[in-house]
CHARMM-style PDB file with segment names, atoms N, HN, CA, C and O in Angstrom:
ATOM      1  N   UNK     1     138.233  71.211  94.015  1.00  0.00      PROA
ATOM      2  CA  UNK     1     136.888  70.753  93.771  1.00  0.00      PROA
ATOM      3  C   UNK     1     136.807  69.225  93.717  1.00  0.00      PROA
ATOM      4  O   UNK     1     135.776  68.606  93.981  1.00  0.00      PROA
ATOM      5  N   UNK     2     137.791  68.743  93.412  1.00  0.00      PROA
ATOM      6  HN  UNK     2     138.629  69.245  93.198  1.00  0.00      PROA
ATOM      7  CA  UNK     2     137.825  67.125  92.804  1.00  0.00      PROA
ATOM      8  C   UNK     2     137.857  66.442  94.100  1.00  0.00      PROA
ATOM      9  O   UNK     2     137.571  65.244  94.114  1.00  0.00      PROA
ATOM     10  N   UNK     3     138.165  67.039  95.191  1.00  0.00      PROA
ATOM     11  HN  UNK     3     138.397  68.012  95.179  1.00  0.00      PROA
ATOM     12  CA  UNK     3     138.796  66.459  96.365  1.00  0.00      PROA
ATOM     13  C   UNK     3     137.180  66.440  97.524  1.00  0.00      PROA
ATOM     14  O   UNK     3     136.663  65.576  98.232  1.00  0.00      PROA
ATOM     15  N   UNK     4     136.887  67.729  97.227  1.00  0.00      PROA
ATOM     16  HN  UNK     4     137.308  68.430  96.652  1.00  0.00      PROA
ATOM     17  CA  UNK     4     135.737  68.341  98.181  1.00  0.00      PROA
ATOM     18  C   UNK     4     134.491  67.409  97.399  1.00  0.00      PROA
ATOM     19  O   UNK     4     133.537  67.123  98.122  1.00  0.00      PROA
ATOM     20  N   UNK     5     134.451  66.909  95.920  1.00  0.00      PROA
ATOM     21  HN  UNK     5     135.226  67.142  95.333  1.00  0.00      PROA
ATOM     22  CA  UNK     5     133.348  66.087  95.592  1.00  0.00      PROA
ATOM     23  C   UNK     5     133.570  64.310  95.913  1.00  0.00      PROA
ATOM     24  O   UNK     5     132.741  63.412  95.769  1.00  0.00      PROA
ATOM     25  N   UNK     6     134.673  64.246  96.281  1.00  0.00      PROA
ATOM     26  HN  UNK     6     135.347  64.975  96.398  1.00  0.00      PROA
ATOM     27  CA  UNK     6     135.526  62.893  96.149  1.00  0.00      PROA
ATOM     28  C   UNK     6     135.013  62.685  98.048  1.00  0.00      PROA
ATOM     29  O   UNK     6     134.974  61.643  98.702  1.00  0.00      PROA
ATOM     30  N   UNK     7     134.901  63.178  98.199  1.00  0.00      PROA
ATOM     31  HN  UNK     7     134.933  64.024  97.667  1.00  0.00      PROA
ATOM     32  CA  UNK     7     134.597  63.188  99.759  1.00  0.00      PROA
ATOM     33  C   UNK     7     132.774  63.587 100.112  1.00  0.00      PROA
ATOM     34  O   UNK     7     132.064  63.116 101.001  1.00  0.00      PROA
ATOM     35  N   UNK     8     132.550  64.248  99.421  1.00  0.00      PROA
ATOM     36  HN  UNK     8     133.128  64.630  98.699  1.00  0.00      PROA
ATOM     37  CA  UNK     8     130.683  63.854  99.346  1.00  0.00      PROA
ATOM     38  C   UNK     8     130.258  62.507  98.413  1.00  0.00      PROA
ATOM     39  O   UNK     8     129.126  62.032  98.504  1.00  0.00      PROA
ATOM     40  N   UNK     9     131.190  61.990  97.585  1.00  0.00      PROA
ATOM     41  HN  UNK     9     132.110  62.376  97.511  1.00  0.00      PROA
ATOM     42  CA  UNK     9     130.787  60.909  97.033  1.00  0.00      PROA
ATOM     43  C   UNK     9     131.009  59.641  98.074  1.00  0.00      PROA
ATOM     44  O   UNK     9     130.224  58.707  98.232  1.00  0.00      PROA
ATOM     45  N   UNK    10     132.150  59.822  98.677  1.00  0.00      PROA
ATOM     46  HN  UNK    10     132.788  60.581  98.549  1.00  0.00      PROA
ATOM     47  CA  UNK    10     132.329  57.955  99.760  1.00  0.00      PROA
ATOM     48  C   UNK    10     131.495  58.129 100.813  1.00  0.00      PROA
ATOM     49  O   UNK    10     131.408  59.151 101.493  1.00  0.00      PROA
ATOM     50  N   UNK    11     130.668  56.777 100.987  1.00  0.00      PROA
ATOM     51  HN  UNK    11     130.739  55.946 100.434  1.00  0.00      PROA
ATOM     52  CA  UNK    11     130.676  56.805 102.047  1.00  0.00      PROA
ATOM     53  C   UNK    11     130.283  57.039 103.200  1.00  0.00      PROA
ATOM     54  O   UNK    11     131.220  56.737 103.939  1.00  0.00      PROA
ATOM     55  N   UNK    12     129.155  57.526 103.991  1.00  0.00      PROA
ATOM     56  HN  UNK    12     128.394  57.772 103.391  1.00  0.00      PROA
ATOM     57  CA  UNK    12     129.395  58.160 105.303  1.00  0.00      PROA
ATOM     58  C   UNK    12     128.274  59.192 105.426  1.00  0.00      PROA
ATOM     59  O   UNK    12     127.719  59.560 104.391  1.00  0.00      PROA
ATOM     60  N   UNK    13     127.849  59.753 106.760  1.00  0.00      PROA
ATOM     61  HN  UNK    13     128.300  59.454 107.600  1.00  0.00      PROA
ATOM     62  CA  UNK    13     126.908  60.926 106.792  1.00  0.00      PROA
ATOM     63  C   UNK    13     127.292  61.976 105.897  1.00  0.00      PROA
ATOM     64  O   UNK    13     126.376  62.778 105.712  1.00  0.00      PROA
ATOM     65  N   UNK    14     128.272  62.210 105.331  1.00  0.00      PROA
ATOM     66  HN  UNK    14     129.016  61.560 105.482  1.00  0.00      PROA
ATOM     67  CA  UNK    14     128.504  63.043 104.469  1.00  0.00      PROA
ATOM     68  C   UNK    14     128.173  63.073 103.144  1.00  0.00      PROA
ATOM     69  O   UNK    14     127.966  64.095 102.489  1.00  0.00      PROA
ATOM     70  N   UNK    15     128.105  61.517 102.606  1.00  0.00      PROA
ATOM     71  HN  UNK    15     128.273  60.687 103.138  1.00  0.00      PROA
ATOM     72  CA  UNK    15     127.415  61.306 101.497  1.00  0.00      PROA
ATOM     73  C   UNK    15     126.363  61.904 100.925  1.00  0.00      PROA
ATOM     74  O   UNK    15     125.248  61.757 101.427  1.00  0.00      PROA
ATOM     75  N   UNK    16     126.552  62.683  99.769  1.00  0.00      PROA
ATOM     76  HN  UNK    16     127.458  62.802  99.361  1.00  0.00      PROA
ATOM     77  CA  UNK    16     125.707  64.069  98.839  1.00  0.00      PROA
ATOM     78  C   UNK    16     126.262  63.585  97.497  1.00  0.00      PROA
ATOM     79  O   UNK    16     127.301  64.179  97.212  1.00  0.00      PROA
ATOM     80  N   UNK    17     125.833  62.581  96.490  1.00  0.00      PROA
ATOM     81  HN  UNK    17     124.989  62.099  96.722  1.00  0.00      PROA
ATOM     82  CA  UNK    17     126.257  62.171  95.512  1.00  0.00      PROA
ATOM     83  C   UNK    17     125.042  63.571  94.437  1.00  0.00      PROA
ATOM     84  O   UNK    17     125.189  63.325  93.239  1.00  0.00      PROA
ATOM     85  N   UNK    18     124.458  64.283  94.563  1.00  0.00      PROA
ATOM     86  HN  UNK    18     124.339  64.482  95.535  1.00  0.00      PROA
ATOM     87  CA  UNK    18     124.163  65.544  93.945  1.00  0.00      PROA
ATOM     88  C   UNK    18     125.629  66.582  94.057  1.00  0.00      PROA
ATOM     89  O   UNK    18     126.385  67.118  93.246  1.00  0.00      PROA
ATOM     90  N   UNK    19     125.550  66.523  95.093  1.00  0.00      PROA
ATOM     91  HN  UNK    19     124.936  66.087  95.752  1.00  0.00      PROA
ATOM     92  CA  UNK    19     126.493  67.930  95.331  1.00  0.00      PROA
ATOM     93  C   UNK    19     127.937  67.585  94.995  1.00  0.00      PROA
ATOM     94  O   UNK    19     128.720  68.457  94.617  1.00  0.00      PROA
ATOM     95  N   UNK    20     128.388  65.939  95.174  1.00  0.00      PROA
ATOM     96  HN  UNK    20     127.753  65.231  95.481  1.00  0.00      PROA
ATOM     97  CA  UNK    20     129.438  65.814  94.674  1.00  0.00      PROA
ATOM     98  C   UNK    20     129.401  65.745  93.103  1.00  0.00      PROA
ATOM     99  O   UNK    20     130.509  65.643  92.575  1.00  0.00      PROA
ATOM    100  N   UNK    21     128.372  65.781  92.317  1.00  0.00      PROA
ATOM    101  HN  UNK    21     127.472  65.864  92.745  1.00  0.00      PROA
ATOM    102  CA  UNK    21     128.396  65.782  91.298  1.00  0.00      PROA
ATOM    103  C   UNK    21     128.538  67.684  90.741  1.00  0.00      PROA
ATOM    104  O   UNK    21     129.194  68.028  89.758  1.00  0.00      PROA
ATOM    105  N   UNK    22     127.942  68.430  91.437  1.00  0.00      PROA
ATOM    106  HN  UNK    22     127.410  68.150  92.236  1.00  0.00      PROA
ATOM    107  CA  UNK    22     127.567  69.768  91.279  1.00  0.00      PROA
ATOM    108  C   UNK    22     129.235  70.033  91.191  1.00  0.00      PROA
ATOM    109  O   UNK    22     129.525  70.573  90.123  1.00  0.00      PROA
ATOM    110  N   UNK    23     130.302  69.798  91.992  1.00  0.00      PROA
ATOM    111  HN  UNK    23     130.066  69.359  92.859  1.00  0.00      PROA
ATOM    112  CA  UNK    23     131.294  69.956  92.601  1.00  0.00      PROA
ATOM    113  C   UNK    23     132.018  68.888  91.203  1.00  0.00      PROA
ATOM    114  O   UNK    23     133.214  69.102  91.007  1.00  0.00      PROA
ATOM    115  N   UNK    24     131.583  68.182  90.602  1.00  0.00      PROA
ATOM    116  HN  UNK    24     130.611  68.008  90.760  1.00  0.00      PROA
ATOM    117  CA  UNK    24     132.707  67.595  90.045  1.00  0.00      PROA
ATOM    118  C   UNK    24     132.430  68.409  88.443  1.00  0.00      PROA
ATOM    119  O   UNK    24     133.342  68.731  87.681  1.00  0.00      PROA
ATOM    120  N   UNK    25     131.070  68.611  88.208  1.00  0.00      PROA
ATOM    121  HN  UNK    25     130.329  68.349  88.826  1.00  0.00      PROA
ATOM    122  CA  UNK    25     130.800  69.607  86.724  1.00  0.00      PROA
ATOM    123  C   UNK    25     131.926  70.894  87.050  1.00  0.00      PROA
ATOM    124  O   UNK    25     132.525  71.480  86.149  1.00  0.00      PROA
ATOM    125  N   UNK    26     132.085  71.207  88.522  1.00  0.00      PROA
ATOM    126  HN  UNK    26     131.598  70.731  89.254  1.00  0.00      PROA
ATOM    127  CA  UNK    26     132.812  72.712  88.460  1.00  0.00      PROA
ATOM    128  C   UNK    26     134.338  72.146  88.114  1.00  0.00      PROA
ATOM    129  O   UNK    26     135.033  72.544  87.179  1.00  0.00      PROA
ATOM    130  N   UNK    27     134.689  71.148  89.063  1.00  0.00      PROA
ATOM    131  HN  UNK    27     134.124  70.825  89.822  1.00  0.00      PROA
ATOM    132  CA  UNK    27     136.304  70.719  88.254  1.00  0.00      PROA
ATOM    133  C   UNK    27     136.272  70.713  87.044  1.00  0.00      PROA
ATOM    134  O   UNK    27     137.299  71.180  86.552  1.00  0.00      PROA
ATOM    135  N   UNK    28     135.243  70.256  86.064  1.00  0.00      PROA
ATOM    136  HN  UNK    28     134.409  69.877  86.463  1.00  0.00      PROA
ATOM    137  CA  UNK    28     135.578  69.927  85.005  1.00  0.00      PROA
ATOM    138  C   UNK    28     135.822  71.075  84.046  1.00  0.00      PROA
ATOM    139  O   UNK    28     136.694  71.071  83.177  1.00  0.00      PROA
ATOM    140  N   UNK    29     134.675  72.392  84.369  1.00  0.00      PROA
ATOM    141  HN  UNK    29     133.967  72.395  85.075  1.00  0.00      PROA
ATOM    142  CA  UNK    29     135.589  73.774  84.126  1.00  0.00      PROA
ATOM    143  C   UNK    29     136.530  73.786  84.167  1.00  0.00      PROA
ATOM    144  O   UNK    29     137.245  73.595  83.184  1.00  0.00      PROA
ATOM    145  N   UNK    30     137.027  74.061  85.544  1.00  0.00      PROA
ATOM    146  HN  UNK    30     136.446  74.217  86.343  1.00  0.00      PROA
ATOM    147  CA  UNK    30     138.204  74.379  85.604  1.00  0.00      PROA
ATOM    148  C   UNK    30     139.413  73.760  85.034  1.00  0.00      PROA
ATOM    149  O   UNK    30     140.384  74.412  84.650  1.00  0.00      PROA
ATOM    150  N   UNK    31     139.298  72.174  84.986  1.00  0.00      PROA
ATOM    151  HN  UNK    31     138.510  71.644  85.298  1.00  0.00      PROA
ATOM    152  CA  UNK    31     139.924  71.766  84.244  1.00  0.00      PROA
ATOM    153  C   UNK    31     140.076  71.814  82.307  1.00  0.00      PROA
ATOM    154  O   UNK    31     141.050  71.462  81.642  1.00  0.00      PROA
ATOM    155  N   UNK    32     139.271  72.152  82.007  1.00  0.00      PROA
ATOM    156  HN  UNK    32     138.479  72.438  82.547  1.00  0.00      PROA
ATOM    157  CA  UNK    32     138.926  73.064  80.800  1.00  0.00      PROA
ATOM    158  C   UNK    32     139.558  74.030  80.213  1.00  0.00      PROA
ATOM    159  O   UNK    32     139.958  74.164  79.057  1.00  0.00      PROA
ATOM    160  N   UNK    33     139.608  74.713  81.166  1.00  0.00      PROA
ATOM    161  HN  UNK    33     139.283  74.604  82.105  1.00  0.00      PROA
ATOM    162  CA  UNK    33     140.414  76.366  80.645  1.00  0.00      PROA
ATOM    163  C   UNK    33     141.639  75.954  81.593  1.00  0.00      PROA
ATOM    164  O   UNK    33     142.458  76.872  81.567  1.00  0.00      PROA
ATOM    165  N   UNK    34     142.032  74.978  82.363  1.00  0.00      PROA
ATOM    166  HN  UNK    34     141.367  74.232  82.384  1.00  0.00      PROA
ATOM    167  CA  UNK    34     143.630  74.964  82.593  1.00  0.00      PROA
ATOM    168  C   UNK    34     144.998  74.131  81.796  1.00  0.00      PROA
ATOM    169  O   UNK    34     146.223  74.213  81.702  1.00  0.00      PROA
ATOM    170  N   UNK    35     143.536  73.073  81.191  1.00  0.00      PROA
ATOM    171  HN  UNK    35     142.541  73.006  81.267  1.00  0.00      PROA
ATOM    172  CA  UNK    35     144.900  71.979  80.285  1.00  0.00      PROA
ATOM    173  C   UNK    35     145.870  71.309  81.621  1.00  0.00      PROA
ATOM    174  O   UNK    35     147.050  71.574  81.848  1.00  0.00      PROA
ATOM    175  N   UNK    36     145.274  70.689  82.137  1.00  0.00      PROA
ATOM    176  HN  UNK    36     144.315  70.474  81.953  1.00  0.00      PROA
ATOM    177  CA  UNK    36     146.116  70.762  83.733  1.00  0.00      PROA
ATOM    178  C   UNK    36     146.378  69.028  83.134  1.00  0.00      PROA
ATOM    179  O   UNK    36     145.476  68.728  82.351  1.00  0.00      PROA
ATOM    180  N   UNK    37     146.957  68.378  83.255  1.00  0.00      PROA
ATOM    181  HN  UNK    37     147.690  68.621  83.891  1.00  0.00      PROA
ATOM    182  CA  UNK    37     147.336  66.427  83.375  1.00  0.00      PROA
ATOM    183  C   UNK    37     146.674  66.714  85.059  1.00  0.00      PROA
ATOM    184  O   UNK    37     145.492  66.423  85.244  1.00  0.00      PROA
ATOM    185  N   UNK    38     147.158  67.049  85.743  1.00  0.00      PROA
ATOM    186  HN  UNK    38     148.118  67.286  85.594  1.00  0.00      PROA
ATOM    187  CA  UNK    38     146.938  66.910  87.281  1.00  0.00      PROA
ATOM    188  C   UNK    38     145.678  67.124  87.628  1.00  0.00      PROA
ATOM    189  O   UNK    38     144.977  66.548  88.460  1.00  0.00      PROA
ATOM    190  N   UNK    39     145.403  68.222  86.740  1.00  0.00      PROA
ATOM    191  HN  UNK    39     145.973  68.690  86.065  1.00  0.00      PROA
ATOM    192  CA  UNK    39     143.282  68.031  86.863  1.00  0.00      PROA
ATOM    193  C   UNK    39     142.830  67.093  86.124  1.00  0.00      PROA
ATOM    194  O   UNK    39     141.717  66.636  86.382  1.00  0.00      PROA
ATOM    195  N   UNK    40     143.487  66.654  85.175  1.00  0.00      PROA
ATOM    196  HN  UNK    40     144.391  67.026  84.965  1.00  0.00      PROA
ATOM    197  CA  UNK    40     142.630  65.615  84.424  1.00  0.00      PROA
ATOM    198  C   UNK    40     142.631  64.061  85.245  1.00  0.00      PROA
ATOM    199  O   UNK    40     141.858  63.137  85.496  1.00  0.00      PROA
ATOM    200  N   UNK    41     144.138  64.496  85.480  1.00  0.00      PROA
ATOM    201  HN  UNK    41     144.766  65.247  85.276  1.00  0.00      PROA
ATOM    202  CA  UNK    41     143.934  62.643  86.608  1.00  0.00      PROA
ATOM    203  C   UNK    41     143.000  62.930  88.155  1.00  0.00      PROA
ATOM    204  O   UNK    41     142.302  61.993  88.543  1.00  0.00      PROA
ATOM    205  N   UNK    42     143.016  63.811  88.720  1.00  0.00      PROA
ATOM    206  HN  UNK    42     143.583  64.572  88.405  1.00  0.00      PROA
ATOM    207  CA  UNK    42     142.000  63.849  89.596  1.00  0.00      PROA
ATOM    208  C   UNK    42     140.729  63.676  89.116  1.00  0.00      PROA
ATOM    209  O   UNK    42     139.944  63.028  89.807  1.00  0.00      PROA
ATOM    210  N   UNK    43     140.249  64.287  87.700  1.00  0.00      PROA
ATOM    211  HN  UNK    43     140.887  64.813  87.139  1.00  0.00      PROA
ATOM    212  CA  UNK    43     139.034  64.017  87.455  1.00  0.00      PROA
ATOM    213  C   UNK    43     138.682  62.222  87.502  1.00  0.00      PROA
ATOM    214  O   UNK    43     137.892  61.452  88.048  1.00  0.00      PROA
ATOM    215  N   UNK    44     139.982  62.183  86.425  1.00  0.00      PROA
ATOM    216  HN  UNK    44     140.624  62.809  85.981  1.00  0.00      PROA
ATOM    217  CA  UNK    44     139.760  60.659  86.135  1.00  0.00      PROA
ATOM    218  C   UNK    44     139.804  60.049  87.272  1.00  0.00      PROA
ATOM    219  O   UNK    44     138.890  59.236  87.132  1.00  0.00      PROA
ATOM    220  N   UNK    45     140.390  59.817  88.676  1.00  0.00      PROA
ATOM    221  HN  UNK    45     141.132  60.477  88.790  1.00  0.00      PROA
ATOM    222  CA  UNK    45     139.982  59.541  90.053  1.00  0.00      PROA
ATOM    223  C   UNK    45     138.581  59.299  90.716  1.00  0.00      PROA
ATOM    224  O   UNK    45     138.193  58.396  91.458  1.00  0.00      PROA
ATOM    225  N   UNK    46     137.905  60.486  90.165  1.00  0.00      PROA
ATOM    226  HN  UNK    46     138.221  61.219  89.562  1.00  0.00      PROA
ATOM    227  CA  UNK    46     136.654  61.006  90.843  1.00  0.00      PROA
ATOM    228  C   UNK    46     135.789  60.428  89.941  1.00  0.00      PROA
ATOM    229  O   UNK    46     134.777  59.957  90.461  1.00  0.00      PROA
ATOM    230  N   UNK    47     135.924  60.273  88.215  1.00  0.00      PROA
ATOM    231  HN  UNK    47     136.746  60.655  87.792  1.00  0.00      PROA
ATOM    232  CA  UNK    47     135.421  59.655  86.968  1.00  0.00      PROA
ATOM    233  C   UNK    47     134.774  58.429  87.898  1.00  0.00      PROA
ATOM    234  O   UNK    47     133.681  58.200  88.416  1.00  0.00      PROA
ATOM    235  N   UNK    48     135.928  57.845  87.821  1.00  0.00      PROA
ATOM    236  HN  UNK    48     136.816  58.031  87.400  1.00  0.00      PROA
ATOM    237  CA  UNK    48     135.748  56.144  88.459  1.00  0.00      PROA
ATOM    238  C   UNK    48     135.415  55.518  89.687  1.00  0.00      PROA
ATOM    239  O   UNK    48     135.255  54.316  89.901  1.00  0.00      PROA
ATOM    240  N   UNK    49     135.292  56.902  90.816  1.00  0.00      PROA
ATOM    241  HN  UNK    49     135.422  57.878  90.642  1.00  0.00      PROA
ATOM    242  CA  UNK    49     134.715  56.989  92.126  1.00  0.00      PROA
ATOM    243  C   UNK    49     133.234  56.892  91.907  1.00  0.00      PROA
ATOM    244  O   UNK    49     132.587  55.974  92.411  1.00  0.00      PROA
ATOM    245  N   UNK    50     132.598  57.976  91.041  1.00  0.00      PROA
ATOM    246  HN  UNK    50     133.124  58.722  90.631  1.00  0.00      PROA
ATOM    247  CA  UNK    50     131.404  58.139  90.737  1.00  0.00      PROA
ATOM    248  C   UNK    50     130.407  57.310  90.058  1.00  0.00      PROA
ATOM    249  O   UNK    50     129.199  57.137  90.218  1.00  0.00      PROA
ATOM    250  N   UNK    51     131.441  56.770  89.107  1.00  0.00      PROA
ATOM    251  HN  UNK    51     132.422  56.910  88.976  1.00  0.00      PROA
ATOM    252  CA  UNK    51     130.329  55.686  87.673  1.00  0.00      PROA
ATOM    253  C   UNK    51     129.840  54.476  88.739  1.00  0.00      PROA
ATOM    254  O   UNK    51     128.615  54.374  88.667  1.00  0.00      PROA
ATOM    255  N   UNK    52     130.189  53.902  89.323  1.00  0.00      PROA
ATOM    256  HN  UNK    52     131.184  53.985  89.381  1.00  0.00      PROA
ATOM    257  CA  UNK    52     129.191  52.996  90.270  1.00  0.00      PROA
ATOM    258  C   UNK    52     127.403  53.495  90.289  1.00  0.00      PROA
ATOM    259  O   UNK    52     126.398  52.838  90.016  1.00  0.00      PROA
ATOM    260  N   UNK    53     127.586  55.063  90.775  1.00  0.00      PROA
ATOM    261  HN  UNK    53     128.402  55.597  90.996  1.00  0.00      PROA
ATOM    262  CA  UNK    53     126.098  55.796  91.066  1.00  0.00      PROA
ATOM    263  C   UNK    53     125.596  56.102  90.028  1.00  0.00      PROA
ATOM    264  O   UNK    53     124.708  56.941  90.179  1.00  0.00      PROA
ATOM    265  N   UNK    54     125.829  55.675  88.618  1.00  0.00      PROA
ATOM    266  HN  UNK    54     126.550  54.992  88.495  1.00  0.00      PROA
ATOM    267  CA  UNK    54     125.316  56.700  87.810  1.00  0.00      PROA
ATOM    268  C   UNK    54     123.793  56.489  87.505  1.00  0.00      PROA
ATOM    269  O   UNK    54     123.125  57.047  86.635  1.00  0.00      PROA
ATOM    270  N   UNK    55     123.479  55.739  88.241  1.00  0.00      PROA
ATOM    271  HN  UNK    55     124.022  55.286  88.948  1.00  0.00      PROA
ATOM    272  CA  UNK    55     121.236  56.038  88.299  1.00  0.00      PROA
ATOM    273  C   UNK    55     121.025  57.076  88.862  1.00  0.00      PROA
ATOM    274  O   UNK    55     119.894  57.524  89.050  1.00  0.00      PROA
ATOM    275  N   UNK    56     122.013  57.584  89.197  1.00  0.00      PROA
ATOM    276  HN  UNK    56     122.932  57.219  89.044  1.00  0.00      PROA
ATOM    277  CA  UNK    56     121.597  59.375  89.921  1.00  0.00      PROA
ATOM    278  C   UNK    56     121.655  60.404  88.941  1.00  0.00      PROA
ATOM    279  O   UNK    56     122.809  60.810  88.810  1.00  0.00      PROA
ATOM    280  N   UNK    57     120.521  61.188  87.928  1.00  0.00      PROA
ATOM    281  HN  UNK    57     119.583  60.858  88.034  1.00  0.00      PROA
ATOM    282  CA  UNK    57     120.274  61.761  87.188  1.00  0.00      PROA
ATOM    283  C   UNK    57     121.543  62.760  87.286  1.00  0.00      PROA
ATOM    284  O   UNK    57     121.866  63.258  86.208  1.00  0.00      PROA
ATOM    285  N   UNK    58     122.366  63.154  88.495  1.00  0.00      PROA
ATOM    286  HN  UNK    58     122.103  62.749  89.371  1.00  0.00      PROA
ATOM    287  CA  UNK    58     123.478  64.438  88.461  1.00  0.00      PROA
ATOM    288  C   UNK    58     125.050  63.391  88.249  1.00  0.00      PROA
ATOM    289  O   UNK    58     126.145  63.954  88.232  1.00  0.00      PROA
ATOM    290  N   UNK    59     124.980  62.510  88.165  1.00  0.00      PROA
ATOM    291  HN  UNK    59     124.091  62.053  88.178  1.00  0.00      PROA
ATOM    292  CA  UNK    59     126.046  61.353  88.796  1.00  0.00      PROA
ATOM    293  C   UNK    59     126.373  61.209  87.231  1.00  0.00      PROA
ATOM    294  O   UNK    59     127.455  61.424  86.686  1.00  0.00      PROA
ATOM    295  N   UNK    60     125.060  60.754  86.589  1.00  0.00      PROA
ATOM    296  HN  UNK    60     124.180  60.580  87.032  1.00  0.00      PROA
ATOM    297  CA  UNK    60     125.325  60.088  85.362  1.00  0.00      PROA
ATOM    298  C   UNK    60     125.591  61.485  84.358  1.00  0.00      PROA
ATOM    299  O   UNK    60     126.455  61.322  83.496  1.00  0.00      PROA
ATOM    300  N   UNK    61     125.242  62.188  84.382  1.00  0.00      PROA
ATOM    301  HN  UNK    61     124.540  62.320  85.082  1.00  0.00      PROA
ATOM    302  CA  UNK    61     125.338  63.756  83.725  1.00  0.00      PROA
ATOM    303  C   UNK    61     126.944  64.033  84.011  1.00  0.00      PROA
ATOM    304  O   UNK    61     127.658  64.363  83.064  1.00  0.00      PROA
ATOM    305  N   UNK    62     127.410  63.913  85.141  1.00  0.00      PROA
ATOM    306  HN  UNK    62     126.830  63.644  85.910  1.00  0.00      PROA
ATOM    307  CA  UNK    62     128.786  64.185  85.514  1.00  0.00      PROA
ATOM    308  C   UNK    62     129.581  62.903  84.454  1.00  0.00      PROA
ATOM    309  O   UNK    62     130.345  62.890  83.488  1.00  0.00      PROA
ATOM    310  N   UNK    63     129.056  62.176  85.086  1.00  0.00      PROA
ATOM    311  HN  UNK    63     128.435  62.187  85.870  1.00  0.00      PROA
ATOM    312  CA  UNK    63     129.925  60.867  84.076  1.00  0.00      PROA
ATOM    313  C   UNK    63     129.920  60.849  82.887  1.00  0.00      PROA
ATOM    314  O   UNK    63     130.791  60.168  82.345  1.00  0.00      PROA
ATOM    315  N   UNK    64     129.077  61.486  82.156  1.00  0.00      PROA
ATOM    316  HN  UNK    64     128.369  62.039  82.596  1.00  0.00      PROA
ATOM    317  CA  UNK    64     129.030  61.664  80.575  1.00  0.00      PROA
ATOM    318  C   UNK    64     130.173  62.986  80.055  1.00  0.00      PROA
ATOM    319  O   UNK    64     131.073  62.965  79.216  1.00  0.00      PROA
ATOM    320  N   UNK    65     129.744  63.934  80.836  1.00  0.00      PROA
ATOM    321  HN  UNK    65     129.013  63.951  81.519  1.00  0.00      PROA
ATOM    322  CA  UNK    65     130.429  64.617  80.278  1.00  0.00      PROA
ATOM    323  C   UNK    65     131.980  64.432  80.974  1.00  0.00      PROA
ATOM    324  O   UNK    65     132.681  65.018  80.150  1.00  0.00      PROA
ATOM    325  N   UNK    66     132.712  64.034  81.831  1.00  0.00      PROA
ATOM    326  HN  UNK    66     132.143  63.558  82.501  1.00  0.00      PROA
ATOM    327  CA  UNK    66     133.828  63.981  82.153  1.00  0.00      PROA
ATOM    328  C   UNK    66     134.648  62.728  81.470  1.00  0.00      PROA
ATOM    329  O   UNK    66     135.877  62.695  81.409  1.00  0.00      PROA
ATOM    330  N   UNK    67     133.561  61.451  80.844  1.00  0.00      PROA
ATOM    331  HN  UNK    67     132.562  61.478  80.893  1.00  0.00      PROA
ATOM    332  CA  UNK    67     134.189  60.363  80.005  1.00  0.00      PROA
ATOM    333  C   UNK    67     135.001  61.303  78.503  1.00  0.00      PROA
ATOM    334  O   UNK    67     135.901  60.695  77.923  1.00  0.00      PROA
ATOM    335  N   UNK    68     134.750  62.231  78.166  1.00  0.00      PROA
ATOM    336  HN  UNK    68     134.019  62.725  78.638  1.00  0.00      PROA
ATOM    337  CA  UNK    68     135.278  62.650  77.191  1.00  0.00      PROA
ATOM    338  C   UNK    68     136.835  63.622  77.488  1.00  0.00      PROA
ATOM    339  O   UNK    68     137.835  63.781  76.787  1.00  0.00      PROA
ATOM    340  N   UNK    69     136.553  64.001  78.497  1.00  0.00      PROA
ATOM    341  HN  UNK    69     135.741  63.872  79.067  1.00  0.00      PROA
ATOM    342  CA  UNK    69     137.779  64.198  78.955  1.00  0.00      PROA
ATOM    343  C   UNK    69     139.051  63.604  79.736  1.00  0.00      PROA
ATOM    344  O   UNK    69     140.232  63.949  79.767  1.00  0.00      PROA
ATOM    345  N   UNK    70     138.521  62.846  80.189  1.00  0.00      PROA
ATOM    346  HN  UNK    70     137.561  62.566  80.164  1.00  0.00      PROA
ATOM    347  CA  UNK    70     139.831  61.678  81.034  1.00  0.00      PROA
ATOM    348  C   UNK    70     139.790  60.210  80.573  1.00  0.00      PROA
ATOM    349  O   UNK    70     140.215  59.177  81.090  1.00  0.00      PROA
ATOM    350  N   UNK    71     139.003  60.520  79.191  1.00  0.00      PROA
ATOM    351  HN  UNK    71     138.658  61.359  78.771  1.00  0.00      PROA
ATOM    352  CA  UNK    71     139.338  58.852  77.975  1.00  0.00      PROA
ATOM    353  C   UNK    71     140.096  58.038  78.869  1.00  0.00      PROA
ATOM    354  O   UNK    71     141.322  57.939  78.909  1.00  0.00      PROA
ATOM    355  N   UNK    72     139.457  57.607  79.406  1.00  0.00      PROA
ATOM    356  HN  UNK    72     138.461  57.688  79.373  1.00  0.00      PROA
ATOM    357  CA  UNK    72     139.567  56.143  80.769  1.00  0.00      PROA
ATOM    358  C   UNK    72     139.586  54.791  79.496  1.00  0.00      PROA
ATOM    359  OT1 UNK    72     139.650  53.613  79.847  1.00  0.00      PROA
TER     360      UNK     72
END
């Protein structure tokens, strides 16, 4: 998920900073119920990819709740 939102967030005709956000709330499940370091540093990746956009009502929602988990 972290990868597939990390790639609607840069960049390009592909750019969907909603959907990469939709896509980064689901990592953050998953990273949730896995206790993963390896999900948490991808989040934190995608954390700091994203906070640039956060005037985007789904961007900044993602960024709030994922700052508590990858304490950047």
């Amino acid at each position: 998920m972290t990868h597939l939102a990390g790639a609607l967030a840069r960049p390009g005709q592909q750019r969907d900073l909603d959907n990469a956000a939709a896509r980064g709330m689901e990592a953050i499940d998953i990273a949730e119920s896995l206790h993963s370091t390896y999900s948490v540093a991808r989040l934190r990746s995608l954390y700091r990819e994203m906070k640039p956009h956060s005037k985007v009502p789904a961007v900044r929602d993602f960024v709030e709740r994922a700052r508590g988990l990858v304490a950047v």
